[in-house]
HTML snippet that shows the backbone in 3Dmol.js (N, CA, C, O; Angstrom):
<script src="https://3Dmol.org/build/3Dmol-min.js"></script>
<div id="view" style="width:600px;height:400px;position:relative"></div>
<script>
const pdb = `
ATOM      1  N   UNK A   1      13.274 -16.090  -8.191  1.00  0.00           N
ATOM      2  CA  UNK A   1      12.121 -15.726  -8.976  1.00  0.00           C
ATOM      3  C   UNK A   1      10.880 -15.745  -8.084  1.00  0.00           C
ATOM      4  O   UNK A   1      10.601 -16.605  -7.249  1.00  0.00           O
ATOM      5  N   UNK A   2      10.228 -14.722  -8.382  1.00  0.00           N
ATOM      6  CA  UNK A   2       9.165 -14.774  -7.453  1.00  0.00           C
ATOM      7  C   UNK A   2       7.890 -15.587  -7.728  1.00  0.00           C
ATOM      8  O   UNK A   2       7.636 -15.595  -8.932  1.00  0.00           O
ATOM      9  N   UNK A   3       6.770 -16.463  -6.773  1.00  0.00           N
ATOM     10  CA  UNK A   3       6.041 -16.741  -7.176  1.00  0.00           C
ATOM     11  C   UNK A   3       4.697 -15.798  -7.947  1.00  0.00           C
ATOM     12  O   UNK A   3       4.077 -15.123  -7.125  1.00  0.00           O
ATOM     13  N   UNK A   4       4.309 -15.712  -9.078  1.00  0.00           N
ATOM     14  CA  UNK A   4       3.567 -15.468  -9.952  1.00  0.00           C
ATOM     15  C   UNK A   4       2.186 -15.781  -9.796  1.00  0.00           C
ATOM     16  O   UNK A   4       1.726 -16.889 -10.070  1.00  0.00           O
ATOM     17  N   UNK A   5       1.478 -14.767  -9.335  1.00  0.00           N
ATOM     18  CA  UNK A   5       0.009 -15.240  -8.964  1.00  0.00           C
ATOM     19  C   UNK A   5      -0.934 -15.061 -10.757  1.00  0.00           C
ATOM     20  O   UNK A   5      -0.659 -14.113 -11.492  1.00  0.00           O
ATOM     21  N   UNK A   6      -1.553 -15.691 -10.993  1.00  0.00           N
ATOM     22  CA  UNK A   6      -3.010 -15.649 -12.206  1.00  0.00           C
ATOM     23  C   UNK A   6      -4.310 -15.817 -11.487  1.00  0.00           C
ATOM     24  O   UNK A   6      -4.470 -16.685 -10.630  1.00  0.00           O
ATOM     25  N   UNK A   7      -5.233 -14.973 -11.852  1.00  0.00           N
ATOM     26  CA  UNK A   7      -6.612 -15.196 -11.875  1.00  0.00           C
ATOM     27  C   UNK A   7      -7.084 -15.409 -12.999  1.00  0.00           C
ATOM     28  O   UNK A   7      -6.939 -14.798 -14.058  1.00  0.00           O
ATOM     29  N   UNK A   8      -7.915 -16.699 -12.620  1.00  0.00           N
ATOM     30  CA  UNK A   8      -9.026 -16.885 -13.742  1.00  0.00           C
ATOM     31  C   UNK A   8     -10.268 -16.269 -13.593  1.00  0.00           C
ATOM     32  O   UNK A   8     -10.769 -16.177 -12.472  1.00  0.00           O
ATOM     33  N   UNK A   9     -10.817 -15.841 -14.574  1.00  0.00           N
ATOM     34  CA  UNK A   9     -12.547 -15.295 -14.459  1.00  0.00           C
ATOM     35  C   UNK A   9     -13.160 -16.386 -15.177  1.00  0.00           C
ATOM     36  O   UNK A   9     -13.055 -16.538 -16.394  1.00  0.00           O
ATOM     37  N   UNK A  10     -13.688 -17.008 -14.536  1.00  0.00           N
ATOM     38  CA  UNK A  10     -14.721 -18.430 -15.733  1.00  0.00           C
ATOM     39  C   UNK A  10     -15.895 -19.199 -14.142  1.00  0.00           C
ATOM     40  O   UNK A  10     -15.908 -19.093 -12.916  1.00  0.00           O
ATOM     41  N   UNK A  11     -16.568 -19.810 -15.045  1.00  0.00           N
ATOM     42  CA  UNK A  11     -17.374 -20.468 -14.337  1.00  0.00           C
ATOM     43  C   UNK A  11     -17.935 -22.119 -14.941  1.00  0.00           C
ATOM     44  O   UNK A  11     -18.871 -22.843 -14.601  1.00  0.00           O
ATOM     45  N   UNK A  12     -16.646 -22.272 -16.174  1.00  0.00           N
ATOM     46  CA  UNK A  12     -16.893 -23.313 -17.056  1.00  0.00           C
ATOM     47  C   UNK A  12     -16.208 -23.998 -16.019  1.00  0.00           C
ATOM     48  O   UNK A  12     -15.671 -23.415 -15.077  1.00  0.00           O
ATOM     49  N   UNK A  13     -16.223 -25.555 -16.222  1.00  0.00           N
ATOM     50  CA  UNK A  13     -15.782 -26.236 -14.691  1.00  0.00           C
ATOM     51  C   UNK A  13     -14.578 -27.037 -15.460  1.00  0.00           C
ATOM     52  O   UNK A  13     -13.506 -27.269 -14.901  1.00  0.00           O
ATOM     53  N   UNK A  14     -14.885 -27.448 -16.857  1.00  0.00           N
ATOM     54  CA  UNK A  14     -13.399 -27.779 -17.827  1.00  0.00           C
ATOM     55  C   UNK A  14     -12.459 -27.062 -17.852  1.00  0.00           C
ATOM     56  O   UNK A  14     -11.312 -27.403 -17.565  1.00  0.00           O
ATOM     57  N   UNK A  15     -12.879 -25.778 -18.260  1.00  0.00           N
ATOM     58  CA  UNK A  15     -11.835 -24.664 -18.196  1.00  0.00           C
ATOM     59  C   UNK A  15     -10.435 -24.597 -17.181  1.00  0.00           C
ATOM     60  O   UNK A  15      -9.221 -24.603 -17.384  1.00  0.00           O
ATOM     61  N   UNK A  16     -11.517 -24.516 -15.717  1.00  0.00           N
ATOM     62  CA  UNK A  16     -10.971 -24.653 -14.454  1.00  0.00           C
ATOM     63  C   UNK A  16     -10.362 -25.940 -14.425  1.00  0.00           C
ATOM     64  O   UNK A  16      -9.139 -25.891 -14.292  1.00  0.00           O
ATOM     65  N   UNK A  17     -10.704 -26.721 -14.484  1.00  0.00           N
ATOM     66  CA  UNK A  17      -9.723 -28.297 -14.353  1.00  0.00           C
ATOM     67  C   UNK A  17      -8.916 -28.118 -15.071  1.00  0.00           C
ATOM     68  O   UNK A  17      -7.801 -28.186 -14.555  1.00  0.00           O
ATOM     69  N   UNK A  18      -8.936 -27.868 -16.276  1.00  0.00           N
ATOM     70  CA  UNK A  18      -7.680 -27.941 -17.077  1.00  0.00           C
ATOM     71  C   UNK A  18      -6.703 -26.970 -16.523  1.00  0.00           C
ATOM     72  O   UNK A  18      -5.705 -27.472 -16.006  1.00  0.00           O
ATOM     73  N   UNK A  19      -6.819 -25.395 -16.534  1.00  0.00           N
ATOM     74  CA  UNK A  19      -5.727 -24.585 -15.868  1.00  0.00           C
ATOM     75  C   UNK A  19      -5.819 -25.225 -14.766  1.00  0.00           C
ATOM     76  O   UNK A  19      -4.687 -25.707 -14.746  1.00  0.00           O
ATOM     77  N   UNK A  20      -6.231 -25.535 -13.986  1.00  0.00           N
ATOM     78  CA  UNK A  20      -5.471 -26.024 -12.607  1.00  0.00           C
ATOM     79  C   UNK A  20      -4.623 -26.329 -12.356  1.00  0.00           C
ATOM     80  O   UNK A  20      -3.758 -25.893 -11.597  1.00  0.00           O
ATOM     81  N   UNK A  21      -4.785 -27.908 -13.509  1.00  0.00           N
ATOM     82  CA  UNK A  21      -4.060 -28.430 -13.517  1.00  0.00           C
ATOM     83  C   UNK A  21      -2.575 -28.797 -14.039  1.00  0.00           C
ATOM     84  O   UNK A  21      -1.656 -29.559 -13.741  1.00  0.00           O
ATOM     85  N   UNK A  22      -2.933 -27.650 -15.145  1.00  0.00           N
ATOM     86  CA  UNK A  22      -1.263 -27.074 -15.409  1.00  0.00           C
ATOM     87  C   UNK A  22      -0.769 -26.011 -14.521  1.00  0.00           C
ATOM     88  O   UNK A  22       0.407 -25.945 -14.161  1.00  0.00           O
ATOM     89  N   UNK A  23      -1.436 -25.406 -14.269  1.00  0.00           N
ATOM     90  CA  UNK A  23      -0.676 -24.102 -12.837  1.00  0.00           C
ATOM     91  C   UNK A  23       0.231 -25.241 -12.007  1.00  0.00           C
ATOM     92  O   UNK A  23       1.460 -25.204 -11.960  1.00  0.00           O
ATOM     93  N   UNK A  24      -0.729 -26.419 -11.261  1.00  0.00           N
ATOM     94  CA  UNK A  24      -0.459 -26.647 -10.204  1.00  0.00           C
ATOM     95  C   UNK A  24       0.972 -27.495 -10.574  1.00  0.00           C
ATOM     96  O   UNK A  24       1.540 -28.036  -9.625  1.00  0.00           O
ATOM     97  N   UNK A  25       1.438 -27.596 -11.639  1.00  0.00           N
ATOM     98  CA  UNK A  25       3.138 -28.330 -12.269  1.00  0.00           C
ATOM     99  C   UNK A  25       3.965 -27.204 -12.288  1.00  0.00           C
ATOM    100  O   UNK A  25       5.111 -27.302 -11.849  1.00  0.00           O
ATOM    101  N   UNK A  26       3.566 -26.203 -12.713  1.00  0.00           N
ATOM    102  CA  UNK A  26       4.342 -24.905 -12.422  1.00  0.00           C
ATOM    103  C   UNK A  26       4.579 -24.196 -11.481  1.00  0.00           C
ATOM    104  O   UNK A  26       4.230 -24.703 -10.415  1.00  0.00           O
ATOM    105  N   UNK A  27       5.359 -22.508 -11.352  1.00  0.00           N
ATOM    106  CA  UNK A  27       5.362 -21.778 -10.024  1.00  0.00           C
ATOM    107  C   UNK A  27       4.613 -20.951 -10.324  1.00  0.00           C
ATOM    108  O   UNK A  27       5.003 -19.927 -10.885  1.00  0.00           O
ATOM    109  N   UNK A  28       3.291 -21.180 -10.020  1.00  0.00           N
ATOM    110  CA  UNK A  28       1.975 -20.319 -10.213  1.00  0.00           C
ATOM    111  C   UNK A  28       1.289 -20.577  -9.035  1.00  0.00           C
ATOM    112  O   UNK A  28       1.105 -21.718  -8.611  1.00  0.00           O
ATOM    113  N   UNK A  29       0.747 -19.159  -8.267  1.00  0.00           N
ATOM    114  CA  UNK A  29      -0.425 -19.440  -7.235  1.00  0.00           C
ATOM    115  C   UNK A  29      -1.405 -19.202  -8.260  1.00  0.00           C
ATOM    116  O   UNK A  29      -1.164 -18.957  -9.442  1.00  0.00           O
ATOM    117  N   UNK A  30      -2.951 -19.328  -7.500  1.00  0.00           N
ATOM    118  CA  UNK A  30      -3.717 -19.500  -8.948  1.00  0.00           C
ATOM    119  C   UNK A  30      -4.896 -19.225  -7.880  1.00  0.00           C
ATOM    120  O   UNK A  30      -4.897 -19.324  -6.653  1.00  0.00           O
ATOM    121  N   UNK A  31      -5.847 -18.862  -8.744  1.00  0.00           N
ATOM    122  CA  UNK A  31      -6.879 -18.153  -8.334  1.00  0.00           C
ATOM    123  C   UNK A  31      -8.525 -17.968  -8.852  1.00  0.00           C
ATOM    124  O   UNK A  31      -8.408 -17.067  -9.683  1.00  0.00           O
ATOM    125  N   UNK A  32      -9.615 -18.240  -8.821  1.00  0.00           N
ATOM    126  CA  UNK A  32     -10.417 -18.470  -9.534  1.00  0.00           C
ATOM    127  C   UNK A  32     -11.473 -17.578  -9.078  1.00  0.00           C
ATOM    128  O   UNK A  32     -11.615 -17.461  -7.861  1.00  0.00           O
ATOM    129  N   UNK A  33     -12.569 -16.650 -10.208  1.00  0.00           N
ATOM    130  CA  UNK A  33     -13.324 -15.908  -9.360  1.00  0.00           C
ATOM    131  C   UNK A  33     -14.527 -16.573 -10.624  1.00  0.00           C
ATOM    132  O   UNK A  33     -14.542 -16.692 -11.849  1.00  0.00           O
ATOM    133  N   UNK A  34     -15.580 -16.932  -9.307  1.00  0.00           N
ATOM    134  CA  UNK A  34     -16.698 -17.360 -10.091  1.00  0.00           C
ATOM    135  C   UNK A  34     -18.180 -16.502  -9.851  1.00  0.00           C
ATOM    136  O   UNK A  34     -19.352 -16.714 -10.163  1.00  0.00           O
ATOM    137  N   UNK A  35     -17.609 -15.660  -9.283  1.00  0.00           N
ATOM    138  CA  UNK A  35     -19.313 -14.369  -8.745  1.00  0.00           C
ATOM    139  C   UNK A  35     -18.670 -13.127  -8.685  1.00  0.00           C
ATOM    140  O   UNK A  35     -17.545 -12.837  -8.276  1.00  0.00           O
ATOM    141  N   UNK A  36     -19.717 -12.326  -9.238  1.00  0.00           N
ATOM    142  CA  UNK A  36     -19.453 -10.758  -9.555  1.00  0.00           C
ATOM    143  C   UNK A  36     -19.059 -10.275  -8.605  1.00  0.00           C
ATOM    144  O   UNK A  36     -18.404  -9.259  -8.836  1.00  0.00           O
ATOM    145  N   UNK A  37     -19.222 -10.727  -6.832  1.00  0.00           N
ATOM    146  CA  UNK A  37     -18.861 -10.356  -5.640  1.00  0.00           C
ATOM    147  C   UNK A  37     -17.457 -10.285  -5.452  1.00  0.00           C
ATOM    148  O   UNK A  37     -16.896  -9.201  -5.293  1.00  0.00           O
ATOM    149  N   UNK A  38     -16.880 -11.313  -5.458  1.00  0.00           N
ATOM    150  CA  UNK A  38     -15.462 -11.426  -5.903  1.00  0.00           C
ATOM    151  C   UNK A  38     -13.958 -10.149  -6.670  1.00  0.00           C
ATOM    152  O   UNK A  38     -12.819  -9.767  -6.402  1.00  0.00           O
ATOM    153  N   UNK A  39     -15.207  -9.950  -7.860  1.00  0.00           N
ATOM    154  CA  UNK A  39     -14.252  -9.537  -8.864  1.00  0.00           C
ATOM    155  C   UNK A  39     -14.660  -8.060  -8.636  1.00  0.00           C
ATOM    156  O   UNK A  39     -15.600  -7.520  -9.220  1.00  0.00           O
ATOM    157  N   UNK A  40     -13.874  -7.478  -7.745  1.00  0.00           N
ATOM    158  CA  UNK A  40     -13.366  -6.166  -7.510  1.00  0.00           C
ATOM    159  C   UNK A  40     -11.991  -5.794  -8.661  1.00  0.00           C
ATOM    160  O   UNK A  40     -11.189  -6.705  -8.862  1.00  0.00           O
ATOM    161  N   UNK A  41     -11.812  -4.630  -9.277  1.00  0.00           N
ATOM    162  CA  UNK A  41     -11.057  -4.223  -9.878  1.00  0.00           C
ATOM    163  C   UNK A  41      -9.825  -4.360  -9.006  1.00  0.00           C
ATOM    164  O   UNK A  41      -8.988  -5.137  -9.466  1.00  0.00           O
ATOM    165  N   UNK A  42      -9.604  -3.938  -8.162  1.00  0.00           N
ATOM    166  CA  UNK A  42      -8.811  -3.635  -6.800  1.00  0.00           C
ATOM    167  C   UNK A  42      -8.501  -5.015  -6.648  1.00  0.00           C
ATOM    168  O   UNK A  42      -7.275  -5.091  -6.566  1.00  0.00           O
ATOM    169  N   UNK A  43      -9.227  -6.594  -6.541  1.00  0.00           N
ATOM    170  CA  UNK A  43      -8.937  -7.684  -6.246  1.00  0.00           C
ATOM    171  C   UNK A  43      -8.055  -8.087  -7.461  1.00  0.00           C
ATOM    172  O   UNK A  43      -7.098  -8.809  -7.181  1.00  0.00           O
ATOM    173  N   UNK A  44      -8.195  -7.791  -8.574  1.00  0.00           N
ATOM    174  CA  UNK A  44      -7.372  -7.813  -9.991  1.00  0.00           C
ATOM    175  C   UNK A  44      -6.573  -7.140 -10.427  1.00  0.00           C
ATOM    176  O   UNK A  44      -6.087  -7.285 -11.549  1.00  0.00           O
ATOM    177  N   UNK A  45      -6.291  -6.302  -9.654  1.00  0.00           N
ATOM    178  CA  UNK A  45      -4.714  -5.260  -9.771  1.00  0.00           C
ATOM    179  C   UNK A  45      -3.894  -6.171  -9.031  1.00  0.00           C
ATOM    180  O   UNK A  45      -2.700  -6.051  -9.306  1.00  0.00           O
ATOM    181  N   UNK A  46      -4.131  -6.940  -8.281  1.00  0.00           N
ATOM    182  CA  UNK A  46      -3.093  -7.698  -7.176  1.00  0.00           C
ATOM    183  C   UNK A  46      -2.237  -9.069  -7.938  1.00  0.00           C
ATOM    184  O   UNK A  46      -1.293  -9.727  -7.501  1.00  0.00           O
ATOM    185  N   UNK A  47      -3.231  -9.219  -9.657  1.00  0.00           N
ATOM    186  CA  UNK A  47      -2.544 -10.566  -9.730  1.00  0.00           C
ATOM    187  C   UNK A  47      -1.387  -9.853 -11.076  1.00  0.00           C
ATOM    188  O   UNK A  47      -1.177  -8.718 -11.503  1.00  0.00           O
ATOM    189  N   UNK A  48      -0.790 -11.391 -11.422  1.00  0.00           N
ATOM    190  CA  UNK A  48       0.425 -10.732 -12.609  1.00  0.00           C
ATOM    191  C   UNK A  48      -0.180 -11.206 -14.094  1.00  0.00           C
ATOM    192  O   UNK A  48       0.174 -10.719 -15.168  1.00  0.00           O
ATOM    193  N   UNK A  49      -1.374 -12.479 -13.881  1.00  0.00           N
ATOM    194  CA  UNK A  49      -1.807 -12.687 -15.210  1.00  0.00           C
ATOM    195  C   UNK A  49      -3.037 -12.858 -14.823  1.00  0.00           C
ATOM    196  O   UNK A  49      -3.312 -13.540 -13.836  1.00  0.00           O
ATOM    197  N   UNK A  50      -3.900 -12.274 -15.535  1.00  0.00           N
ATOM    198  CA  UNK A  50      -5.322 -12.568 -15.638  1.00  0.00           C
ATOM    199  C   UNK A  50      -6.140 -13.528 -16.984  1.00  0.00           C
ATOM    200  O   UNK A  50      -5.890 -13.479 -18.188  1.00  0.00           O
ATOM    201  N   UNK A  51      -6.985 -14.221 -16.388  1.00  0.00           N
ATOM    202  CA  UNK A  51      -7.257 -15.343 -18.015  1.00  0.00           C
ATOM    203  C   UNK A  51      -8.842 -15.371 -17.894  1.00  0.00           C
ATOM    204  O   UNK A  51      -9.480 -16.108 -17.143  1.00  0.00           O
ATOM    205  N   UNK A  52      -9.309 -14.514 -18.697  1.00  0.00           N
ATOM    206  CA  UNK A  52     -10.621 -13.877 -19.132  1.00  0.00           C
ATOM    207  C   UNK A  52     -11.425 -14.740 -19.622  1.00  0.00           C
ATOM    208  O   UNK A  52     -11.780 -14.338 -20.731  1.00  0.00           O
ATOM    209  N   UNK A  53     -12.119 -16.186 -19.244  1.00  0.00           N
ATOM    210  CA  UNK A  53     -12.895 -16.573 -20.141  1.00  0.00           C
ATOM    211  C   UNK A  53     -14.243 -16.199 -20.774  1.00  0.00           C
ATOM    212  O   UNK A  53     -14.925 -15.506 -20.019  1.00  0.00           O
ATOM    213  N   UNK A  54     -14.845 -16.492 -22.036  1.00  0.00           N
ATOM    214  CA  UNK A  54     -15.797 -15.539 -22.813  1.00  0.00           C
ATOM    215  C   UNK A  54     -17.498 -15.962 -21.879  1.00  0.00           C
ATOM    216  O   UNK A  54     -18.665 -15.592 -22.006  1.00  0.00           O
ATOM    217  N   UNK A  55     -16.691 -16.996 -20.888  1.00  0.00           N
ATOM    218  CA  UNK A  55     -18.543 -17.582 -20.427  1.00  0.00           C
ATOM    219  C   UNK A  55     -18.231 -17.060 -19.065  1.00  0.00           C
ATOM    220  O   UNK A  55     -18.676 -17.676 -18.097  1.00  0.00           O
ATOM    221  N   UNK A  56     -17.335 -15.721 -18.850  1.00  0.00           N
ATOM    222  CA  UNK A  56     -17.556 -15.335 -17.358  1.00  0.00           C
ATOM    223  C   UNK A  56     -18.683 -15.138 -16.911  1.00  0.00           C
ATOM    224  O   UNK A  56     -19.661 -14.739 -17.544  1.00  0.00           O
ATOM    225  N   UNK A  57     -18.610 -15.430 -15.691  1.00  0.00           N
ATOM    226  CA  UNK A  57     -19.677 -15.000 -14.475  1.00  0.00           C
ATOM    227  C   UNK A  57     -20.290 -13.512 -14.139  1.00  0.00           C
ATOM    228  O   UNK A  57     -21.294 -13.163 -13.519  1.00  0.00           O
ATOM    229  N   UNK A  58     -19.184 -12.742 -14.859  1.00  0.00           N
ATOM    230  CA  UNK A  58     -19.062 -11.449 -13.934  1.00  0.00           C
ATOM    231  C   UNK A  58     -20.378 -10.474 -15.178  1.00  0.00           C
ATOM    232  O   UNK A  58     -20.476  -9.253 -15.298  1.00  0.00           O
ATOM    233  N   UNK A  59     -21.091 -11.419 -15.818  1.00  0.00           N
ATOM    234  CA  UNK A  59     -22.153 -10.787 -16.923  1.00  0.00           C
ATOM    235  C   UNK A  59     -21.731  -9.147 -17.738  1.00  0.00           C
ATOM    236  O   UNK A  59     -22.408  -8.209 -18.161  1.00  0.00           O
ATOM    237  N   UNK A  60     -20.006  -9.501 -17.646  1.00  0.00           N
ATOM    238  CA  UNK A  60     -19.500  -8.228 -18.480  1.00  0.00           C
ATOM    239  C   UNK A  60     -18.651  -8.355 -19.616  1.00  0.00           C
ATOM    240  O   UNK A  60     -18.167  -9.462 -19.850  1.00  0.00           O
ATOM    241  N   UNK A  61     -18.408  -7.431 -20.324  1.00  0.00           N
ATOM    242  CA  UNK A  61     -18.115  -7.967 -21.944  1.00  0.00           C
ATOM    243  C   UNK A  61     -16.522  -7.976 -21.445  1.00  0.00           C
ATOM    244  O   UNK A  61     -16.205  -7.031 -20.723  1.00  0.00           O
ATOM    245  N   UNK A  62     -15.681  -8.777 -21.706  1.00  0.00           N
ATOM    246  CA  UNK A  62     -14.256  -9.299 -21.744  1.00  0.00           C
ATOM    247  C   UNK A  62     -13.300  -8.208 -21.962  1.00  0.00           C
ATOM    248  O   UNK A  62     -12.294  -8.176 -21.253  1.00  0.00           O
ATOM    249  N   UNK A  63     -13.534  -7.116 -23.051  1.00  0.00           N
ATOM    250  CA  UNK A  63     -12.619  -6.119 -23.517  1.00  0.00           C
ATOM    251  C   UNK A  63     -13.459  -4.882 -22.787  1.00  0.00           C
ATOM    252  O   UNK A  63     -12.931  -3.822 -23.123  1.00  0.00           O
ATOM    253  N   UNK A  64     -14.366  -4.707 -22.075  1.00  0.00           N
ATOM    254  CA  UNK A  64     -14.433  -3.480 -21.427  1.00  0.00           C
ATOM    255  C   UNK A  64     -13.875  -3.492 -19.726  1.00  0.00           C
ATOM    256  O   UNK A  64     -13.530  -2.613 -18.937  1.00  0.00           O
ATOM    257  N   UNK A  65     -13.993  -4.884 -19.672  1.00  0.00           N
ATOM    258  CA  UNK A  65     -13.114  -5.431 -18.382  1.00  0.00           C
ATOM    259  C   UNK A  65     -11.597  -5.191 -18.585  1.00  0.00           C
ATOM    260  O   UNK A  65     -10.824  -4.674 -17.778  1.00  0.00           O
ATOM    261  N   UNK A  66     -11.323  -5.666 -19.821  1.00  0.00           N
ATOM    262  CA  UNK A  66      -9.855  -5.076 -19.857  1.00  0.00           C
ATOM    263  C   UNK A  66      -9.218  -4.140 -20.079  1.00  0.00           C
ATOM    264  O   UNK A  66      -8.000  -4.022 -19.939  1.00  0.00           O
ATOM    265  N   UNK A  67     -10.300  -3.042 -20.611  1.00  0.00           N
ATOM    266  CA  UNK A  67     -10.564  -1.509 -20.647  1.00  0.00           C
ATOM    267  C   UNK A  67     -10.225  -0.978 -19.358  1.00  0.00           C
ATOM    268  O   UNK A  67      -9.303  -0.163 -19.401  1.00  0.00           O
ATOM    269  N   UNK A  68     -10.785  -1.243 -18.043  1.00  0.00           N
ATOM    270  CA  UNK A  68     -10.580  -0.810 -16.806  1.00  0.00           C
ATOM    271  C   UNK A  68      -9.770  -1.378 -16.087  1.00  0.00           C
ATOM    272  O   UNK A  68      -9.731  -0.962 -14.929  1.00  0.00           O
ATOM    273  N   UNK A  69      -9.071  -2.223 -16.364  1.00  0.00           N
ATOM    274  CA  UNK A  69      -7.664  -2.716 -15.864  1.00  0.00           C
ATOM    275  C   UNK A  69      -6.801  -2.136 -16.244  1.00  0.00           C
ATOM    276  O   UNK A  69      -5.966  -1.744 -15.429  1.00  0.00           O
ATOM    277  N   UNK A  70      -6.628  -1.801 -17.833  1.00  0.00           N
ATOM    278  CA  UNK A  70      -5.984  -0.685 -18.783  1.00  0.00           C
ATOM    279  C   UNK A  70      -6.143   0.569 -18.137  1.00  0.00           C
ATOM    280  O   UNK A  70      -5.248   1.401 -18.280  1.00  0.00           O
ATOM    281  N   UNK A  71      -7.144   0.838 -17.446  1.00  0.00           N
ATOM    282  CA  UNK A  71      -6.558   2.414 -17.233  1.00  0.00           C
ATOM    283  C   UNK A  71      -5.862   2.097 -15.709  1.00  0.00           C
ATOM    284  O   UNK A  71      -4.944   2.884 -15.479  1.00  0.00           O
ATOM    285  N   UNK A  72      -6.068   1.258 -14.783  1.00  0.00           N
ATOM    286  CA  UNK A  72      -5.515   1.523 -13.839  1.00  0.00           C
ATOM    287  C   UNK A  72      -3.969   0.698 -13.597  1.00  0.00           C
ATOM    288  O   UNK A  72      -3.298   0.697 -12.565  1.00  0.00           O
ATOM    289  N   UNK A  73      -3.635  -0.051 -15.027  1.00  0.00           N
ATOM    290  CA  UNK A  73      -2.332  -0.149 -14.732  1.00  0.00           C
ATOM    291  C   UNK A  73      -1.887  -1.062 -16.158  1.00  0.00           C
ATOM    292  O   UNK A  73      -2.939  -1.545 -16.576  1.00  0.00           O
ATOM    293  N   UNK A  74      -0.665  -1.502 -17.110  1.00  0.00           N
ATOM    294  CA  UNK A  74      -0.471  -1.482 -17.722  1.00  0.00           C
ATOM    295  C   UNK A  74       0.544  -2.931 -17.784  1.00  0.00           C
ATOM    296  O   UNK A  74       0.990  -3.412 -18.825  1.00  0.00           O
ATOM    297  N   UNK A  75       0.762  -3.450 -16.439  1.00  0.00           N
ATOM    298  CA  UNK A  75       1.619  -4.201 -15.879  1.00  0.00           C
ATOM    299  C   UNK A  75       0.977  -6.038 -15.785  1.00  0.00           C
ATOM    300  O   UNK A  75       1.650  -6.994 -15.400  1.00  0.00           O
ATOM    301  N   UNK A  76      -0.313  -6.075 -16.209  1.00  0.00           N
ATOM    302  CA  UNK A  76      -0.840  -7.672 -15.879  1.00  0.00           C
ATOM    303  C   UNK A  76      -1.420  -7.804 -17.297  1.00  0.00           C
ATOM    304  O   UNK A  76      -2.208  -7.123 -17.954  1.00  0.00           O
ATOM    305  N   UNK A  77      -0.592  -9.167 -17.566  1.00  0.00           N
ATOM    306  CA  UNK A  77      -1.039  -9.681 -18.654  1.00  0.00           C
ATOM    307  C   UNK A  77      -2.156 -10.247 -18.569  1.00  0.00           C
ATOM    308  O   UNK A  77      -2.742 -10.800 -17.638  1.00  0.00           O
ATOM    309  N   UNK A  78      -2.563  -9.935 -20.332  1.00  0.00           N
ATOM    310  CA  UNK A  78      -4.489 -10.156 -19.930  1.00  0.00           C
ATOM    311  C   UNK A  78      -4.499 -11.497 -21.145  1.00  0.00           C
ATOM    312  O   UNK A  78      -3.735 -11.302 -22.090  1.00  0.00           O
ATOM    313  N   UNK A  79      -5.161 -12.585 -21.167  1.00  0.00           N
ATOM    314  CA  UNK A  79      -5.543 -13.740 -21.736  1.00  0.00           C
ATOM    315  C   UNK A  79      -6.408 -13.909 -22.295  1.00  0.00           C
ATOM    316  O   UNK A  79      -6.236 -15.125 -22.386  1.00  0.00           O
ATOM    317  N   UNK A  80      -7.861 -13.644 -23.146  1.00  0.00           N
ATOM    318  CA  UNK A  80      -9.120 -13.659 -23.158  1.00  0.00           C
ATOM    319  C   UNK A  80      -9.022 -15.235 -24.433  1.00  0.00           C
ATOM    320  O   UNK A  80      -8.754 -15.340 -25.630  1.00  0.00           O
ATOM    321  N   UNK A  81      -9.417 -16.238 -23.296  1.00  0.00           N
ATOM    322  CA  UNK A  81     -10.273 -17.441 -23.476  1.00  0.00           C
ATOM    323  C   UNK A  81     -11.587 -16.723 -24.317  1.00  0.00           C
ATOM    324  O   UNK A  81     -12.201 -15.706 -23.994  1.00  0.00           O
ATOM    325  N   UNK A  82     -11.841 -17.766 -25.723  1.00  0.00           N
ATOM    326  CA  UNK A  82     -12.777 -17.512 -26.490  1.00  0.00           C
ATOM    327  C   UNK A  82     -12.987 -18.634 -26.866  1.00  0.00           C
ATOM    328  O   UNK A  82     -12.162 -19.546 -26.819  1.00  0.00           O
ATOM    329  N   UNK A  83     -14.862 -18.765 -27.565  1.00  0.00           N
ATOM    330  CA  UNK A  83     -14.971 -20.236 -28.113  1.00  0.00           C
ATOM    331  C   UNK A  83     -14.999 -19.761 -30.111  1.00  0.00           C
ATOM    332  O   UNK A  83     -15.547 -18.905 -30.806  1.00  0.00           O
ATOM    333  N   UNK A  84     -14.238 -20.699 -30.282  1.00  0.00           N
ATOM    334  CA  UNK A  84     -13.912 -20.472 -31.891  1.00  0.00           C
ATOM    335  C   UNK A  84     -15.225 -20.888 -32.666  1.00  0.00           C
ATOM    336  O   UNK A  84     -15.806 -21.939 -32.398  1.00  0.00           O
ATOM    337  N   UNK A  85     -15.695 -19.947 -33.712  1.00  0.00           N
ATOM    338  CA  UNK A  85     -17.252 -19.658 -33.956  1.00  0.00           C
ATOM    339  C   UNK A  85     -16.536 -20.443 -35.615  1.00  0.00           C
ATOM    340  O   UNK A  85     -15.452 -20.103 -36.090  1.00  0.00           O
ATOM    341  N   UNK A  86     -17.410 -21.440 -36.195  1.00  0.00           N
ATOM    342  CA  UNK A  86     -17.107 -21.987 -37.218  1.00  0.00           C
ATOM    343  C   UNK A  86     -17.924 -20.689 -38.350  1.00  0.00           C
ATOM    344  O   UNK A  86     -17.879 -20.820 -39.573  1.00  0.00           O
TER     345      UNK A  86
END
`;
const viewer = $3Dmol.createViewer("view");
viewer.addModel(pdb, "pdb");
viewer.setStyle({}, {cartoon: {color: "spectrum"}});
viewer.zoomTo();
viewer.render();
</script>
């Protein structure tokens, strides 16, 4: 089985500790992008799961990000982290 790379998009620092720290028990490389510099479309075609949180960095709306992953490939599962609105 091959190792399984995920990127996270977040800049919450809980968020990140917590996936870390379950990736790092599993066979997951793992990956974190916290600046718009980073997050090339092209840098996010490369992983197999992506995990979208709603307080990204990248100052773009979550489903138009996954809009343009959607057109360029159909193959990486997408996650979108949200905070539950009472």
């Amino acid at each position: 089985m091959k190792n399984r790379k995920i990127t996270l998009i977040s800049n919450d620092q809980a968020v990140i500790s917590s996936l870390r720290g379950a990736l790092k028990m599993s066979d997951f490389s793992y990956e974190n992008i916290s600046n718009k510099e980073d997050a090339l479309i092209k840098k996010l075609l490369m992983t197999d799961v992506l995990i979208i949180d709603d307080s990204n960095p990248l100052q773009t709306n979550p489903l138009d990000l996954c809009k343009q992953i959607r057109d360029h490939t159909k193959e990486i599962i997408v996650i979108l982290l949200v905070e539950a609105v009472d």
